[in-house]
N, CA, C, O and CB atoms as a CASP TS submission, in Angstrom:
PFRMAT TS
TARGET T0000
AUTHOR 0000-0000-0000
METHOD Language model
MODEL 1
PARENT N/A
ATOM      1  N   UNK     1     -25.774   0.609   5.524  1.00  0.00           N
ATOM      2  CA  UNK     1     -25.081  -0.670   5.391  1.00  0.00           C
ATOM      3  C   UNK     1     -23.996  -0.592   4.313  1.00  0.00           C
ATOM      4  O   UNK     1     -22.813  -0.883   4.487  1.00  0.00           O
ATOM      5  CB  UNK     1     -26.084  -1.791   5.058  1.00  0.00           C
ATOM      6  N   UNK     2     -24.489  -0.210   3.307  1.00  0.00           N
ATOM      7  CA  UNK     2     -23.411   0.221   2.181  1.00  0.00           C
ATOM      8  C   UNK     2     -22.320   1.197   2.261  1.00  0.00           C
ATOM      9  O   UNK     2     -21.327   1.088   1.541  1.00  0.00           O
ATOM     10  CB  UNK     2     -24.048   0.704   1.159  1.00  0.00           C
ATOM     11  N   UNK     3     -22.484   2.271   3.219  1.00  0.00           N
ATOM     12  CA  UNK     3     -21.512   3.168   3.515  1.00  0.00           C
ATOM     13  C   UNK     3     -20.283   2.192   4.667  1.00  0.00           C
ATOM     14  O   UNK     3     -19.115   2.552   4.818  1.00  0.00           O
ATOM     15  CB  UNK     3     -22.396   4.645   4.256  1.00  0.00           C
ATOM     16  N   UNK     4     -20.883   0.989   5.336  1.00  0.00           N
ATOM     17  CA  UNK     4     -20.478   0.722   6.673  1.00  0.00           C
ATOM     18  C   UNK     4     -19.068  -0.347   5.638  1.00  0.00           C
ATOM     19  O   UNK     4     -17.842  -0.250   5.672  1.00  0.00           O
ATOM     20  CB  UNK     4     -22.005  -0.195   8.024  1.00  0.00           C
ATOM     21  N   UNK     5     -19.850  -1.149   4.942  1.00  0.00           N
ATOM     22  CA  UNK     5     -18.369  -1.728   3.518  1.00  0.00           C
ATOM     23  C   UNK     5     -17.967  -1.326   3.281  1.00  0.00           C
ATOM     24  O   UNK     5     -16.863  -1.869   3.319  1.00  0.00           O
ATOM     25  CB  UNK     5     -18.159  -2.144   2.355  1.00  0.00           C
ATOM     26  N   UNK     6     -17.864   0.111   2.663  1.00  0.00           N
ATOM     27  CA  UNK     6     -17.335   0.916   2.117  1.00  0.00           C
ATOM     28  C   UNK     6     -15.734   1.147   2.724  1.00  0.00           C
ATOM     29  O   UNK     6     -14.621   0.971   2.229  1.00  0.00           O
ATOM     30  CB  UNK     6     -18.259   1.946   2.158  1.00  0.00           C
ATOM     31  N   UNK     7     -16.290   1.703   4.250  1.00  0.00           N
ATOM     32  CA  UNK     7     -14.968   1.838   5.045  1.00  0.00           C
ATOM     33  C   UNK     7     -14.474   0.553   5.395  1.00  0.00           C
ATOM     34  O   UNK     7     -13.290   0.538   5.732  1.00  0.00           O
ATOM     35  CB  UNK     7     -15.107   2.650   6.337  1.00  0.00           C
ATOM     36  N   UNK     8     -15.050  -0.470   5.400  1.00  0.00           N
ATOM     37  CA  UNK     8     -14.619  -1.722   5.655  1.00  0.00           C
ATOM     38  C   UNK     8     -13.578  -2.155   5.147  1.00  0.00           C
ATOM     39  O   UNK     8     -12.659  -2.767   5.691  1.00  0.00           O
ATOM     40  CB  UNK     8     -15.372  -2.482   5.424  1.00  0.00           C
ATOM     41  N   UNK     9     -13.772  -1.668   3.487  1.00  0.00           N
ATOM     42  CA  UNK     9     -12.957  -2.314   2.196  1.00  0.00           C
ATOM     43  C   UNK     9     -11.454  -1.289   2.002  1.00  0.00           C
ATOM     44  O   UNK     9     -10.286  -1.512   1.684  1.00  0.00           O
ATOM     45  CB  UNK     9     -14.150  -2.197   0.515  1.00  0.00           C
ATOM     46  N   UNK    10     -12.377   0.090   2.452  1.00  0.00           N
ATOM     47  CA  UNK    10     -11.083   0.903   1.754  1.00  0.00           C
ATOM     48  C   UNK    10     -10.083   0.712   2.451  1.00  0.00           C
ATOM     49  O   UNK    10      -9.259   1.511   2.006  1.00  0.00           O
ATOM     50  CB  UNK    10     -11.140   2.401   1.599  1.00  0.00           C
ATOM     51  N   UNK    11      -9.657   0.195   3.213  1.00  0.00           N
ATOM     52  CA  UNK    11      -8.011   0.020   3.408  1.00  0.00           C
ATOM     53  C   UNK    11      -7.393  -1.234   2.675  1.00  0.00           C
ATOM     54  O   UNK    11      -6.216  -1.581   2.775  1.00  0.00           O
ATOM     55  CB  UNK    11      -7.628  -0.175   5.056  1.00  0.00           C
ATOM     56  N   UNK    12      -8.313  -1.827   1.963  1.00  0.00           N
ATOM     57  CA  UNK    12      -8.266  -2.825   1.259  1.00  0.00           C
ATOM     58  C   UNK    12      -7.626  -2.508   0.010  1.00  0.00           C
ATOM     59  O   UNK    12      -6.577  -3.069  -0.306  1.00  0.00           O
ATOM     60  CB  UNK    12      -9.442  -3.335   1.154  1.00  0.00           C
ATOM     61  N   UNK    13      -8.336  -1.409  -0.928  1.00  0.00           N
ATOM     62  CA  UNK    13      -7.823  -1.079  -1.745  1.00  0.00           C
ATOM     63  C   UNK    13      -6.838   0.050  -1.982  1.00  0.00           C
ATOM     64  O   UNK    13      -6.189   0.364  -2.979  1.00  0.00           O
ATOM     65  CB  UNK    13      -8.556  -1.104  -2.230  1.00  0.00           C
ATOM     66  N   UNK    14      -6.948   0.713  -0.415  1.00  0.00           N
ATOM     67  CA  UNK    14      -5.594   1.537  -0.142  1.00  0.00           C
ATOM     68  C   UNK    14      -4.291   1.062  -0.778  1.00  0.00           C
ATOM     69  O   UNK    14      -3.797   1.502  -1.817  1.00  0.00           O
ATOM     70  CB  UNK    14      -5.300   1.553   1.356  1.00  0.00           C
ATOM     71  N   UNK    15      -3.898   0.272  -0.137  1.00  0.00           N
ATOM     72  CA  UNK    15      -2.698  -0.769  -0.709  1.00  0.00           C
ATOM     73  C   UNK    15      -2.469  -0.635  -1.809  1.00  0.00           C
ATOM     74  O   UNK    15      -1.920   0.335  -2.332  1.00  0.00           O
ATOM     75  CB  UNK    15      -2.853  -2.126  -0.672  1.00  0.00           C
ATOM     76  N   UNK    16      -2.903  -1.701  -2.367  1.00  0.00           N
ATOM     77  CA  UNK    16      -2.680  -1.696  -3.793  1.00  0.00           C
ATOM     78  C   UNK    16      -2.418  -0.375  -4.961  1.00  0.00           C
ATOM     79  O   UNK    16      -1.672  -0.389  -5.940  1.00  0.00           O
ATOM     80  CB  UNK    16      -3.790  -2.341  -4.141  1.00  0.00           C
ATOM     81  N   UNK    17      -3.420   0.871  -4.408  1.00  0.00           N
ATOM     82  CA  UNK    17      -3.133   2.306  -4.490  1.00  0.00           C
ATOM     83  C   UNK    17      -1.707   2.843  -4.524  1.00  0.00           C
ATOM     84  O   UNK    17      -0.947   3.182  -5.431  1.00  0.00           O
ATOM     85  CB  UNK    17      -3.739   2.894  -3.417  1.00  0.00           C
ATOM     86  N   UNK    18      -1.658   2.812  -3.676  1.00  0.00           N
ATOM     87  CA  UNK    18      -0.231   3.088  -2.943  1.00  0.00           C
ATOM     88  C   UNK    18       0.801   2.438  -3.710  1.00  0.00           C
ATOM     89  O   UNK    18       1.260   3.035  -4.684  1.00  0.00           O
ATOM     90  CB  UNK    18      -0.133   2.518  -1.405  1.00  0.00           C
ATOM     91  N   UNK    19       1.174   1.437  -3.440  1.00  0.00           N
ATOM     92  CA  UNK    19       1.811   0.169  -4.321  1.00  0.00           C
ATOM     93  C   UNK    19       2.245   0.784  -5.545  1.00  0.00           C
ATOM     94  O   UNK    19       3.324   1.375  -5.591  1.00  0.00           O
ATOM     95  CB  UNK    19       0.719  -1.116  -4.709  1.00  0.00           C
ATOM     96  N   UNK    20       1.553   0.697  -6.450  1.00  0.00           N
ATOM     97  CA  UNK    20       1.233   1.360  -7.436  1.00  0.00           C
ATOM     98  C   UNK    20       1.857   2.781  -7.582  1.00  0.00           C
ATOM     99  O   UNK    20       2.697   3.160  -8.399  1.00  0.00           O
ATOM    100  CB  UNK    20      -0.045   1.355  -7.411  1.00  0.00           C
ATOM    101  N   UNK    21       1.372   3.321  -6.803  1.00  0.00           N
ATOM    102  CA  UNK    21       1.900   5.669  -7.173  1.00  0.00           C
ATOM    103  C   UNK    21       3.682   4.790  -6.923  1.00  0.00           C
ATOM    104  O   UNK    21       4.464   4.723  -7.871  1.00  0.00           O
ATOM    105  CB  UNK    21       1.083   7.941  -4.810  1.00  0.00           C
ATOM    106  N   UNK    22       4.020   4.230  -5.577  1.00  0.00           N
ATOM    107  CA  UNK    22       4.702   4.318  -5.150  1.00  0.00           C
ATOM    108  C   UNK    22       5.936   3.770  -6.130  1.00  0.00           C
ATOM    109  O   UNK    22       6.996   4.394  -6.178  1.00  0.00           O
ATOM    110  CB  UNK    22       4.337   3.969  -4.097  1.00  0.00           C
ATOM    111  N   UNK    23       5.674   2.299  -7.071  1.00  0.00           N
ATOM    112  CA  UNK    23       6.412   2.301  -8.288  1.00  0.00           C
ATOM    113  C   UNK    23       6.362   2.766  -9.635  1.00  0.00           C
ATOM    114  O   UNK    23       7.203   2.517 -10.500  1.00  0.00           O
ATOM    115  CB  UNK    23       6.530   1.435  -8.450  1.00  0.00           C
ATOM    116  N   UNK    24       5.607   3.271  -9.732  1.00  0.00           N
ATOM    117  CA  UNK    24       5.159   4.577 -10.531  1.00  0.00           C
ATOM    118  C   UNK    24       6.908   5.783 -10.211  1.00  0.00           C
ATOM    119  O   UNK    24       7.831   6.016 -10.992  1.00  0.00           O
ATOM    120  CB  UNK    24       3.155   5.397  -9.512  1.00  0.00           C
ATOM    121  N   UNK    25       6.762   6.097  -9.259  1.00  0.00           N
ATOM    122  CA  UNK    25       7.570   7.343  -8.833  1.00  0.00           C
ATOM    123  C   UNK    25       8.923   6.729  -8.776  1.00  0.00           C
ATOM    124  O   UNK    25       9.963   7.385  -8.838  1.00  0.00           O
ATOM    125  CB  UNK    25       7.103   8.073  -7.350  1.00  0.00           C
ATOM    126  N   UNK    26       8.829   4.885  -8.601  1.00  0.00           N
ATOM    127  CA  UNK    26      10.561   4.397  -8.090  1.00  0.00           C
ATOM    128  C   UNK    26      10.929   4.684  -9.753  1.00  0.00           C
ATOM    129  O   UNK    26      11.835   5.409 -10.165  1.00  0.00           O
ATOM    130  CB  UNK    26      10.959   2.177  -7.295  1.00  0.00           C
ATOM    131  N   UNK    27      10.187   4.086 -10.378  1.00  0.00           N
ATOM    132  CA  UNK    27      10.652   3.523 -11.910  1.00  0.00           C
ATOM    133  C   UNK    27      10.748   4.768 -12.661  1.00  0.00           C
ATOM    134  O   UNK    27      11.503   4.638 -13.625  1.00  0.00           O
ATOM    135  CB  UNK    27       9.506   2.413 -12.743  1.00  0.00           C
ATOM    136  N   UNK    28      10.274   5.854 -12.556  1.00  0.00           N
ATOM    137  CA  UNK    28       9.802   7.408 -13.487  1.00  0.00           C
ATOM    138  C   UNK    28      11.047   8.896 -12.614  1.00  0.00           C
ATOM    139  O   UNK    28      11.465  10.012 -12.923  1.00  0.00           O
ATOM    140  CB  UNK    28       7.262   7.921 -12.952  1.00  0.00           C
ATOM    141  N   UNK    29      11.141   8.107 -11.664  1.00  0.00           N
ATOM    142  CA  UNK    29      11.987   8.797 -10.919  1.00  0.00           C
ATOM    143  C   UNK    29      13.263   8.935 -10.411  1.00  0.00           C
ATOM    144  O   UNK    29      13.904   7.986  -9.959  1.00  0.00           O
ATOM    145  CB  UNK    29      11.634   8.810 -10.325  1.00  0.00           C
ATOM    146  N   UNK    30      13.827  10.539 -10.486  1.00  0.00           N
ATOM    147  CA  UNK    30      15.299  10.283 -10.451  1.00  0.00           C
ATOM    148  C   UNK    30      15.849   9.934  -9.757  1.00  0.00           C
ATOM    149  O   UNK    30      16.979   9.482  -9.941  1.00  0.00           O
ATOM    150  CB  UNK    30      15.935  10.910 -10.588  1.00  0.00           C
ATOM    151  N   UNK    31      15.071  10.029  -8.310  1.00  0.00           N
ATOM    152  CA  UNK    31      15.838   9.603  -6.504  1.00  0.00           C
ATOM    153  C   UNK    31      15.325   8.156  -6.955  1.00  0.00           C
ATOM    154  O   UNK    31      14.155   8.016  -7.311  1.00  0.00           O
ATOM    155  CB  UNK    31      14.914  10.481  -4.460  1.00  0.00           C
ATOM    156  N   UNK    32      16.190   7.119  -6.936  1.00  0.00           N
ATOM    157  CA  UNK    32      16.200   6.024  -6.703  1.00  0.00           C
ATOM    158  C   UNK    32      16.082   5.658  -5.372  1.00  0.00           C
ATOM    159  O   UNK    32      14.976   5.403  -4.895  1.00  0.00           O
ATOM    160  CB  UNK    32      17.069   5.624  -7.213  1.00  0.00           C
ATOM    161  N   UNK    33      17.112   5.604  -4.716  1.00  0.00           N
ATOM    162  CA  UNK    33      17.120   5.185  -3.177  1.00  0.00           C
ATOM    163  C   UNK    33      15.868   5.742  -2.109  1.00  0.00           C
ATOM    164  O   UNK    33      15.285   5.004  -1.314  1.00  0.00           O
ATOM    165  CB  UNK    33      18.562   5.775  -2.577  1.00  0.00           C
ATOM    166  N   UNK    34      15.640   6.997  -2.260  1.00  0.00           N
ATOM    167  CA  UNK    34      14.671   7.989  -2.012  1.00  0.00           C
ATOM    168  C   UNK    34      13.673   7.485  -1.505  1.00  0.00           C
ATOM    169  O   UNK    34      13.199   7.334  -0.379  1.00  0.00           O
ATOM    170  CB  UNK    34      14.295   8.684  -3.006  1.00  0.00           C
ATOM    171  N   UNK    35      13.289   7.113  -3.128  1.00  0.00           N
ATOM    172  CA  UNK    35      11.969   6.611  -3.140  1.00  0.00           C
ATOM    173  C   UNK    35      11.949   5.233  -2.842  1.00  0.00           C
ATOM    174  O   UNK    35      10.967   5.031  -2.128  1.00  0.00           O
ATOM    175  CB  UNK    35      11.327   6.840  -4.362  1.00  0.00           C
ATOM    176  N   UNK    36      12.439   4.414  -3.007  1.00  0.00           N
ATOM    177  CA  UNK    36      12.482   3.122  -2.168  1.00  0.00           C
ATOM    178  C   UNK    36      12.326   2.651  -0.625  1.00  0.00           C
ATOM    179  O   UNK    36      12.001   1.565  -0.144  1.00  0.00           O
ATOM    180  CB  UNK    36      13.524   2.758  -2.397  1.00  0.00           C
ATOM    181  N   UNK    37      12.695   3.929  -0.017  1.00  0.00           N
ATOM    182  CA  UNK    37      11.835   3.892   1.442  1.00  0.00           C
ATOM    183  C   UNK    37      10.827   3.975   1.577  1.00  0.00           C
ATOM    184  O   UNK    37      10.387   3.481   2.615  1.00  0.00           O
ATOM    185  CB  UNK    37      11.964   4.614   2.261  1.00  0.00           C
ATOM    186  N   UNK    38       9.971   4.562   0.738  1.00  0.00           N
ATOM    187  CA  UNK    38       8.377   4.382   0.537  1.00  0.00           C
ATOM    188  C   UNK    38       7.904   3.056   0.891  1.00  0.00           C
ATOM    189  O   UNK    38       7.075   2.808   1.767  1.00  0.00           O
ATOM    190  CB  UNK    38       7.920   4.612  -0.950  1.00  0.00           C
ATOM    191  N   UNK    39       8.294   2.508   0.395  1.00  0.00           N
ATOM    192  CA  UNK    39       7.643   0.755   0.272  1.00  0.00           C
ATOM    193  C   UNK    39       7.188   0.585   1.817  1.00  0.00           C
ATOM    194  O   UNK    39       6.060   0.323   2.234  1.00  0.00           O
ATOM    195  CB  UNK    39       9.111  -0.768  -0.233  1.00  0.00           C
ATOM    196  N   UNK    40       8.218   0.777   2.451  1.00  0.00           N
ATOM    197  CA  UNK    40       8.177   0.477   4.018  1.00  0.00           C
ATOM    198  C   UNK    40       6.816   0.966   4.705  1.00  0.00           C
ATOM    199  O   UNK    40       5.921   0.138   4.871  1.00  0.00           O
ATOM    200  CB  UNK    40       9.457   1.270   4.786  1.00  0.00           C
ATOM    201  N   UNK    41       6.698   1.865   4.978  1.00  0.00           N
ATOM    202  CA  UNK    41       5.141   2.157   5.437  1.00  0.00           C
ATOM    203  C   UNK    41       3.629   1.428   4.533  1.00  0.00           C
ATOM    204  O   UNK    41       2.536   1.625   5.064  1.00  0.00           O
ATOM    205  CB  UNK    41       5.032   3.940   5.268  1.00  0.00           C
ATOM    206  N   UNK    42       3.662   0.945   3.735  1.00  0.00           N
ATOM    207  CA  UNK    42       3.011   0.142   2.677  1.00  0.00           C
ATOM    208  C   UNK    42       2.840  -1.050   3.306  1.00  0.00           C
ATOM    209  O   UNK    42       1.798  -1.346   3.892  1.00  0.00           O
ATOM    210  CB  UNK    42       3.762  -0.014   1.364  1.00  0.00           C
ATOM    211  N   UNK    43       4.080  -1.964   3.198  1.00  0.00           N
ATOM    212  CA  UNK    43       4.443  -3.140   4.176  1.00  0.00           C
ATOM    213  C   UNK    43       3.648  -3.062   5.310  1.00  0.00           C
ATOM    214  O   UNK    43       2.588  -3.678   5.425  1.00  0.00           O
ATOM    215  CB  UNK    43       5.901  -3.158   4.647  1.00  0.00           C
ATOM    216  N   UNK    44       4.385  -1.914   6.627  1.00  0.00           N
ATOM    217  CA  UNK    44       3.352  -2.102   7.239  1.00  0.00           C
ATOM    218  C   UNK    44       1.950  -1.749   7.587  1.00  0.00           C
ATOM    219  O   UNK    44       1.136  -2.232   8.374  1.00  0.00           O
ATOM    220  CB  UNK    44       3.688  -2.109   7.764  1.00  0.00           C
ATOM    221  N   UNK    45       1.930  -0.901   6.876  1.00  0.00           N
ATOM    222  CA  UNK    45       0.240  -1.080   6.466  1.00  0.00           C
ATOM    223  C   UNK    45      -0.383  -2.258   6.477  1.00  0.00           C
ATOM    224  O   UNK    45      -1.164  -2.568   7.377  1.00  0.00           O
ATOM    225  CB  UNK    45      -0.101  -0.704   5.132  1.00  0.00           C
ATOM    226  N   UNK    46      -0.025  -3.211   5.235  1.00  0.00           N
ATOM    227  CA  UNK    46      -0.359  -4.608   5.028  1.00  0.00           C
ATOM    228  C   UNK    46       0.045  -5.480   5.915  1.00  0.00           C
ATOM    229  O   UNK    46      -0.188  -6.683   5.798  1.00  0.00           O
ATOM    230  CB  UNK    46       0.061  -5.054   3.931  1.00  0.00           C
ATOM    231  N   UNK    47       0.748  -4.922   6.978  1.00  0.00           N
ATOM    232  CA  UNK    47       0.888  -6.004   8.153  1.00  0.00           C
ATOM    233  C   UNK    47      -0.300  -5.859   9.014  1.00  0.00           C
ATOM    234  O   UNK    47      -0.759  -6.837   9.604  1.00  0.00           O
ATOM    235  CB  UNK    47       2.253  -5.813   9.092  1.00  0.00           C
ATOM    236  N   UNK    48      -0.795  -4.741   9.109  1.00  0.00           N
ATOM    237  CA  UNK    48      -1.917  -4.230  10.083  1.00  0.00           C
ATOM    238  C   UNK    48      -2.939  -4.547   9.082  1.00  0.00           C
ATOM    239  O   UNK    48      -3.872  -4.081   9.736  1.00  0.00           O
ATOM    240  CB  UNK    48      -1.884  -2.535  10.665  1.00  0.00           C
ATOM    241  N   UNK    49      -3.480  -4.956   8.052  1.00  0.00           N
ATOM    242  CA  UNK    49      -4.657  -5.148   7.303  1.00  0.00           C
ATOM    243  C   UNK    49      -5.076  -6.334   7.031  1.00  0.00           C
ATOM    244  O   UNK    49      -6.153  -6.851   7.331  1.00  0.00           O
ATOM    245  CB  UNK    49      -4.613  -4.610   6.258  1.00  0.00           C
ATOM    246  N   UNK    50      -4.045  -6.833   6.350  1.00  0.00           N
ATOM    247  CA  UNK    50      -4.000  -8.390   6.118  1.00  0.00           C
ATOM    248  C   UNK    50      -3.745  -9.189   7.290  1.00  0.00           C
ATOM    249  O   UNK    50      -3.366  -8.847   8.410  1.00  0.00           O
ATOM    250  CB  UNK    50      -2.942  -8.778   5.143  1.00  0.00           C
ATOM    251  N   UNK    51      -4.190 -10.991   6.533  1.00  0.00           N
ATOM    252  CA  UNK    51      -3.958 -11.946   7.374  1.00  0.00           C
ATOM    253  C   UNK    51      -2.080 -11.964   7.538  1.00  0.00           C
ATOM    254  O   UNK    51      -1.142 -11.443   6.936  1.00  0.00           O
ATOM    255  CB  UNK    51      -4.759 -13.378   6.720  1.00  0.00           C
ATOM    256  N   UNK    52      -2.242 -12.827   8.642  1.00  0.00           N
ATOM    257  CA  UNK    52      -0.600 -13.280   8.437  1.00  0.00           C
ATOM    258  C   UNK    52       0.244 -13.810   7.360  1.00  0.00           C
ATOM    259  O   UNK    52       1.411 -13.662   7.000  1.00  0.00           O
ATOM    260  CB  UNK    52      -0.345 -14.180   9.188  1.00  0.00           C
ATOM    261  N   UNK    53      -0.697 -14.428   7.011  1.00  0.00           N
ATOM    262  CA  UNK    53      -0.282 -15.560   5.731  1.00  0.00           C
ATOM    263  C   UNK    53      -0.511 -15.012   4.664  1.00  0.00           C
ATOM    264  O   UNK    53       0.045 -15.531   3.697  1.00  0.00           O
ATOM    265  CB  UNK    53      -1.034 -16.929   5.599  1.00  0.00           C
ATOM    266  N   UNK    54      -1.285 -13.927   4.428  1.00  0.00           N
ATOM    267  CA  UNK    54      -1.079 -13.192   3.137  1.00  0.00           C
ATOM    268  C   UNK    54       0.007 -12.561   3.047  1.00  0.00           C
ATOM    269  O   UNK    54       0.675 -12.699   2.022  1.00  0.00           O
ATOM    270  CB  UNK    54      -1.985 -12.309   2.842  1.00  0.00           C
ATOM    271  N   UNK    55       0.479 -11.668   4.151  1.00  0.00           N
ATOM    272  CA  UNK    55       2.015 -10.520   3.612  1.00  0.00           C
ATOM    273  C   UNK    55       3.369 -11.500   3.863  1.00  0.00           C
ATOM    274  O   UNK    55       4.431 -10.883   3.778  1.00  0.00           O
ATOM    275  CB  UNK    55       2.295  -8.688   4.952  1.00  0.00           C
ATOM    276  N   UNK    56       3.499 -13.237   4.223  1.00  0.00           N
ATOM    277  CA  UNK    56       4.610 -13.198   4.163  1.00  0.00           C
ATOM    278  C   UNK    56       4.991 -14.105   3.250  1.00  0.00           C
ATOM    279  O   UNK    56       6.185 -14.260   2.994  1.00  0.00           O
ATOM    280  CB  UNK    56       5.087 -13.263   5.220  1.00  0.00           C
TER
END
Protein backbone atom coordinates (compact mmCIF):
# COMPACT_ATOMS: atom_id res chain seq x y z
CA UNK A 1 0.00 0.00 0.00
CA UNK A 2 2.80 2.30 0.85
CA UNK A 3 4.88 1.55 -2.18
CA UNK A 4 1.39 1.99 -4.34
CA UNK A 5 1.53 6.26 -2.86
CA UNK A 6 4.66 6.35 -3.35
CA UNK A 7 4.32 6.18 -7.20
CA UNK A 8 1.15 7.92 -6.83
CA UNK A 9 2.88 11.08 -5.38
CA UNK A 10 6.13 11.03 -7.25
CA UNK A 11 5.15 12.88 -10.17
CA UNK A 12 3.93 15.15 -7.70
CA UNK A 13 7.07 16.05 -6.43
CA UNK A 14 8.80 15.57 -9.77
CA UNK A 15 7.82 19.08 -10.64
CA UNK A 16 8.73 21.04 -8.26
CA UNK A 17 12.28 19.05 -8.63
CA UNK A 18 12.68 20.00 -11.85
CA UNK A 19 11.46 23.59 -11.42
CA UNK A 20 14.00 24.08 -9.23
CA UNK A 21 17.51 22.28 -11.10
CA UNK A 22 15.89 23.99 -13.96
CA UNK A 23 16.29 27.74 -12.35
CA UNK A 24 19.10 26.79 -10.63
CA UNK A 25 20.94 26.32 -14.20
CA UNK A 26 18.75 29.58 -15.85
CA UNK A 27 20.12 31.93 -13.03
CA UNK A 28 23.96 30.13 -12.49
CA UNK A 29 24.16 29.77 -16.12
CA UNK A 30 25.80 31.18 -19.07
CA UNK A 31 23.23 30.00 -21.95
CA UNK A 32 20.49 32.15 -21.02
CA UNK A 33 18.09 31.52 -23.82
CA UNK A 34 19.25 27.80 -23.81
CA UNK A 35 18.17 27.09 -20.84
CA UNK A 36 14.91 28.74 -20.84
CA UNK A 37 13.45 26.14 -23.12
CA UNK A 38 13.63 23.85 -20.34
CA UNK A 39 10.66 25.27 -18.63
CA UNK A 40 8.52 23.98 -21.48
CA UNK A 41 8.50 20.27 -20.93
CA UNK A 42 7.91 21.09 -17.03
CA UNK A 43 4.72 23.03 -18.07
CA UNK A 44 3.69 20.25 -19.75
CA UNK A 45 4.30 17.88 -17.45
CA UNK A 46 2.07 19.91 -15.04
CA UNK A 47 -0.50 19.99 -17.62
CA UNK A 48 -0.67 16.16 -17.60
CA UNK A 49 -0.48 15.99 -13.60
CA UNK A 50 -2.35 18.66 -12.28
CA UNK A 51 -5.93 19.86 -12.15
CA UNK A 52 -6.90 22.43 -14.73
CA UNK A 53 -7.23 25.11 -12.42
CA UNK A 54 -4.06 24.60 -10.78
CA UNK A 55 -1.50 25.26 -13.94
CA UNK A 56 -3.45 28.19 -15.27
Amino acid sequence: MQLEQLRKNLPLALVPICLAIVFLLDILGPFDSVITVLYIPIIVLSTRIFHRGIVT
